[in-house]
C-alpha positions as CSV (number, residue, x, y, z in Angstrom):
1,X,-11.7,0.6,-0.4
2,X,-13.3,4.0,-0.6
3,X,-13.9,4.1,3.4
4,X,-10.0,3.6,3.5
5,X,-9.1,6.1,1.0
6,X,-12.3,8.7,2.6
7,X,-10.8,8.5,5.4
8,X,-7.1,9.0,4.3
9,X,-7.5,12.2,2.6
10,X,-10.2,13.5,5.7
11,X,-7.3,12.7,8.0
12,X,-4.6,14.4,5.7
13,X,-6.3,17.9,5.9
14,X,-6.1,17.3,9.8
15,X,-2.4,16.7,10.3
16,X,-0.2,19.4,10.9
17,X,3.2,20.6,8.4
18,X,5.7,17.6,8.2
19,X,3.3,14.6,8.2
20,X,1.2,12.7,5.4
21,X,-1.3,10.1,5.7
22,X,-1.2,7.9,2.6
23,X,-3.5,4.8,1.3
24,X,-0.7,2.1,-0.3
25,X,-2.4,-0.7,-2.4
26,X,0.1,-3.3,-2.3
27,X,-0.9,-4.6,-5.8
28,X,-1.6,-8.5,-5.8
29,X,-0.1,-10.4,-3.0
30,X,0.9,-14.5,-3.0
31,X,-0.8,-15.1,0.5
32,X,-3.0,-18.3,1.7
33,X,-6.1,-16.7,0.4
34,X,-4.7,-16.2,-3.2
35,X,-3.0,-19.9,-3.2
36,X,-6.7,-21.4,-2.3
37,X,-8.6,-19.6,-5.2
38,X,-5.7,-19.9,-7.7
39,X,-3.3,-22.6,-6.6
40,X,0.5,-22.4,-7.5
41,X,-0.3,-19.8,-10.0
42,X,-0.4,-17.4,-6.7
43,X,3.6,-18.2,-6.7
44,X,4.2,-15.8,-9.5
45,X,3.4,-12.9,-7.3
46,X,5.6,-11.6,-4.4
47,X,5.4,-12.9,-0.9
48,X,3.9,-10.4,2.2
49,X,7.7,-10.0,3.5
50,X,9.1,-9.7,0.3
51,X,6.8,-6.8,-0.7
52,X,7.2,-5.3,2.9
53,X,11.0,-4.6,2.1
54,X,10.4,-3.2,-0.7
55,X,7.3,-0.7,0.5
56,X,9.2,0.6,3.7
57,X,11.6,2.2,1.6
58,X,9.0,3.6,-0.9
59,X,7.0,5.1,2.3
60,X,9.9,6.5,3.3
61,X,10.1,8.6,0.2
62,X,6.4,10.2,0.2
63,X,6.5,13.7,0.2
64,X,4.2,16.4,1.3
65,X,3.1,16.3,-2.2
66,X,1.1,12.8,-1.7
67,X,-0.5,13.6,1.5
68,X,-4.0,12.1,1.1
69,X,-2.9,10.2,-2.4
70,X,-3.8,6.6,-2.9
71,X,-0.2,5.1,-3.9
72,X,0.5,1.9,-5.0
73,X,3.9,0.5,-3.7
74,X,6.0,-1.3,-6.5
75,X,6.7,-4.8,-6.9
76,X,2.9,-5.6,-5.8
């Protein structure tokens, strides 16, 4: 996680005015992995295209301001 979020804010002081690089934690996610360790329990989290439609328009509301921030998207 850190080598993510290292490399986030490194590439952040590198881009130039108008762009941000962000690290979004998408919370916990009902995929194949999570179903094997906990079963149906995994259902009561959102599916990957469920969370997908709602982070897209959440990324498309970062500002300046978050450039090199660790977000986390909702509904994850």
């Amino acid at each position: 996680k850190w080598g993510v979020e290292g490399l986030t804010q490194a590439l952040a002081q590198e881009l130039p005015d108008g762009m941000v690089a962000v690290t979004l934690n998408p919370g916990i996610i009902d995929t194949d992995m999570l179903r094997t360790c906990f079963g149906s329990g995994a259902s009561q989290y959102v599916d990957p295209d469920s969370w997908s439609r709602r982070a897209v328009p959440f990324l498309m509301q970062v500002s300046a301001s978050d450039n090199g921030r660790s977000l986390t998207a909702p509904g994850g």
